[in-house]
Phi, psi and omega in degrees: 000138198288121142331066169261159172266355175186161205232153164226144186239128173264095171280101217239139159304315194214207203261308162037252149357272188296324200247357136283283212301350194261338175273328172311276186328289184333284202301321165319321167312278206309348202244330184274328162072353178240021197272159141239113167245137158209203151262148201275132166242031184304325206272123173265017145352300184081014184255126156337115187231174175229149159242121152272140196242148143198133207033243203267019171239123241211079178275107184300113172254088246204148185230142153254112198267064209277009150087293170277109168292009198252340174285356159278351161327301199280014166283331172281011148255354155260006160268003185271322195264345195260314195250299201280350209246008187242325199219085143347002184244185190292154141229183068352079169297083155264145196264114162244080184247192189213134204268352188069312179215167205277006170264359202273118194297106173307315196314320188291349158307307164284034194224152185054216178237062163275307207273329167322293186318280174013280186303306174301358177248340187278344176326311190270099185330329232243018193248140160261145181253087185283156168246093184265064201267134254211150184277342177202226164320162138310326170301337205275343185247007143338279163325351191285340187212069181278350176277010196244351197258357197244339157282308168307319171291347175091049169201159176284151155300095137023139173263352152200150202259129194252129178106154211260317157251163201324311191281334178296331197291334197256006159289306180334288207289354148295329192296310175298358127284001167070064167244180126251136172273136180250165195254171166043208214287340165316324193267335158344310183258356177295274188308338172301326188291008199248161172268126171272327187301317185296336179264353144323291163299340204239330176305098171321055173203156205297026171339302184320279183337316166295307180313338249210307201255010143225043171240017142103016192254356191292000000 
């Protein structure tokens, strides 16, 4: 089994999701220039694994999709049985959820069983816990560079954007190209077209932190 020094796991709501941060990691690569990602075939599972390499550090990289929010309790026993209690090193757990709107109190993220989930990831000493809560959809923060989502579909911007979160906003805005928008790996070449740097900046949400820790800046 490939030797890591540390392992980090993306606890993600939908397939979305998983296929912005693995093009987020992509671009992080590709922006740090001394990075190596890749995918690992190491794990013997049968689960999809990533490494990122830089100098002497050798990261294990791992996505969990729970499909459901009512379905997250059992994320924390595939990080008990997949990751910390499988791979003996430190890890790092980011939370990837979405708040339903931008107004929406993070603290109900620690309660019920979002604090189960928790409780089962803090077992393991050596685990940091990130929360990378998204203000609404993953589209809202997609959208954060609506000129590269309004380019890649072929159309001007809109004098208002119709719908109250990011996936409603962003079916609009295909249905005025006379497109559909599909979800999950469909959505792959769409989300590869975004300036990930611009949305570094300007999305309320801790991206910099991921970024940080694994181009070595934390």
């Amino acid at each position: 089994m490939t030797k890591y020094t540390e392992g980090i796991a993306f606890i993600l709501e939908g397939s979305t999701e998983k296929v912005f941060y693995k093009a987020y990691l992509e671009y992080l690569c590709k922006i740090d220039g001394k990075s190596i990602f890749t995918k690992d075939k190491s794990d013997d599972d049968g689960e999809i694994i990533f490494c990122w390499e830089c100098d002497d550090r050798r990261i294990l990289i791992k996505f969990y999709v729970v499909g459901t929010i009512t379905q997250i309790v059992h994320s924390g026993k595939w990080f008990s049985n997949r990751c910390s209690k499988k791979y003996k090193i430190p890890w790092t757990v980011y939370l990837c959820y979405d708040t339903d709107s931008s107004n929406s109190d993070i603290t109900k993220f620690y309660e019920g069983d979002w604090k189960i989930l928790r409780n089962e990831l803090e077992k393991s000493k050596e685990t940091i816990i990130v929360d990378l809560a998204a203000s609404a959809d993953i589209e809202d923060i997609m959208l954060y560079d609506i000129d590269s989502v309004l380019s890649f579909i072929g159309i001007e911007k809109p004098d208002k954007l119709v719908g109250r979160k990011g996936k409603a906003k962003m079916k609009a805005l295909y249905r005025k190209a006379e497109l559909a928008y599909h979800e999950g790996e469909r959505a792959k070449d769409m989300i590869e077209s975004l300036d990930m740097g611009k949305i570094t900046s300007a999305a309320p949400i801790q991206l910099a932190k991921l970024k940080n820790h694994l181009t070595g800046q934390e």
